[in-house]
DRENFILO-23221 format. One line per 3 residues: number of its first residue (from 1); their letters; for each residue z, x, y of C-alpha. Coordinates in Angstrom, 3 decimals, decimal comma. Example, Ala and Ser with C-alpha at 12.3 -4.5 7.8 and 13.67 -1.06 7.14 Angstrom:
<papas>
1	AS	7,800/12,300/-4,500 ~ 7,140/13,670/-1,060
</papas>
This chain:
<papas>
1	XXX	33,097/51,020/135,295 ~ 30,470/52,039/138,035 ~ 31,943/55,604/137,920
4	XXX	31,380/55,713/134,015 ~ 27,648/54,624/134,634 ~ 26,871/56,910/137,355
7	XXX	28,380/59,555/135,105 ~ 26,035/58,275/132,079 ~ 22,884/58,340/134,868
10	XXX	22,963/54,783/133,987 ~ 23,325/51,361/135,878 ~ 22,862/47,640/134,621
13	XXX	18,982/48,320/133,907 ~ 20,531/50,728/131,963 ~ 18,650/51,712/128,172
16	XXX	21,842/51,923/127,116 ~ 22,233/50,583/123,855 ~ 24,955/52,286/121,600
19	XXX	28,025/53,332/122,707 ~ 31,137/54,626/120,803 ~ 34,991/53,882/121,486
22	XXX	37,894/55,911/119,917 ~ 40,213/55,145/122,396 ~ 40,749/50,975/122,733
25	XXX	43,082/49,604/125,606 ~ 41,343/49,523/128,428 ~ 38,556/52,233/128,222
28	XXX	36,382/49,333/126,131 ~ 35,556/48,151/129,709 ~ 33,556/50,690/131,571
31	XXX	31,156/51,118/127,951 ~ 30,282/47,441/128,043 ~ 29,596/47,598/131,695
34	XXX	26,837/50,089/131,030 ~ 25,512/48,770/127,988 ~ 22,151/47,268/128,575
37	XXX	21,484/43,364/127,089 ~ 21,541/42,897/123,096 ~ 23,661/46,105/122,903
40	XXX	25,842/47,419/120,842 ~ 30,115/49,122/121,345 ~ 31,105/50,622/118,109
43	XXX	35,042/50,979/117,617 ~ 36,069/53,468/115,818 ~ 39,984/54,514/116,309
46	XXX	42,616/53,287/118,805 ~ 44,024/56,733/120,182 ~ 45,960/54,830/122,885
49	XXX	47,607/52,703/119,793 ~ 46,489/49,569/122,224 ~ 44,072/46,722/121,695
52	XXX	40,681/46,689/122,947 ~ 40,920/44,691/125,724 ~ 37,269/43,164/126,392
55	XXX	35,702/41,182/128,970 ~ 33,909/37,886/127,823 ~ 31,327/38,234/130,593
58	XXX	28,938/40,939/128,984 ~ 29,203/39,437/125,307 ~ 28,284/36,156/126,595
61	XXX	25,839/36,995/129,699 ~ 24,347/40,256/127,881 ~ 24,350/39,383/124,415
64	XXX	26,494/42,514/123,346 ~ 28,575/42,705/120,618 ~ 31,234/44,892/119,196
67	XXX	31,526/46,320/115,393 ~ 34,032/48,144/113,714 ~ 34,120/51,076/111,878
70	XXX	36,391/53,429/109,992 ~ 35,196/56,398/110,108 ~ 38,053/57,591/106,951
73	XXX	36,802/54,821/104,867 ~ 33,202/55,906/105,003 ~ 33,961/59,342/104,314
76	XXX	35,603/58,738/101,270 ~ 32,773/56,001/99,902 ~ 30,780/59,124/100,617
79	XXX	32,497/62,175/99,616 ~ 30,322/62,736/96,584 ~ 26,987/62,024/98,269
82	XXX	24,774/63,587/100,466 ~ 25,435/60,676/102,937 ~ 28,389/62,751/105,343
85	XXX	25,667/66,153/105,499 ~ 22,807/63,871/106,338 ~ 24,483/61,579/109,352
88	XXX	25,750/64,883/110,589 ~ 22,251/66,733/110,768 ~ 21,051/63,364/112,209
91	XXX	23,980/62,935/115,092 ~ 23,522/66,736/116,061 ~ 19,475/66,238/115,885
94	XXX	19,798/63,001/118,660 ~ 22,404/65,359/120,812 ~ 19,486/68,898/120,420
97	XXX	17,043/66,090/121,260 ~ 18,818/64,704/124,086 ~ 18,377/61,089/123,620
100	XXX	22,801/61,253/122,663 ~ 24,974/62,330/125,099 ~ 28,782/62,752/125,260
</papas>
């Protein structure tokens, strides 16, 4: 987990408030470690085909939580709309910006 939030330039007075999982098992861990209090781990896919395996202490101590998402779903609710354009422009706007990274 510490190697995650050096990596992020992050440590528990992180500003870390979103993060995003794709992967479950046991890579939820090191995300919630860096997460700062009242934030927020979005799951969206289980590449590992394992269950997110998540420590109590930060959702109790830190007031994070965890929400789902599929990411198909929403696509097809918004294959007709503008929706899928404008969360791209706004994802790749936060990553030119710099306040996203990988």
């Amino acid at each position: 987990a510490e190697q995650v939030c050096k990596e992020l330039g992050t440590d528990k007075s992180s500003k870390v408030k979103l993060a995003f999982n794709c992967v479950g098992g046991k890579a939820v861990y090191p995300l919630l470690k860096c997460l700062s209090a009242n934030g927020v781990l979005v799951g969206y896919g289980a590449m590992n085909m394992q269950p997110m395996q998540v420590p109590v202490g930060p959702i109790i101590f830190q007031n994070v939580s965890i929400r789902g998402m599929w990411m198909g779903m929403w696509m097809m609710q918004h294959r007709h709309s503008d929706k899928l354009d404008e969360m791209v422009d706004y994802v790749h706007g936060l990553f030119a910006q710099g306040r996203l990274r990988p």
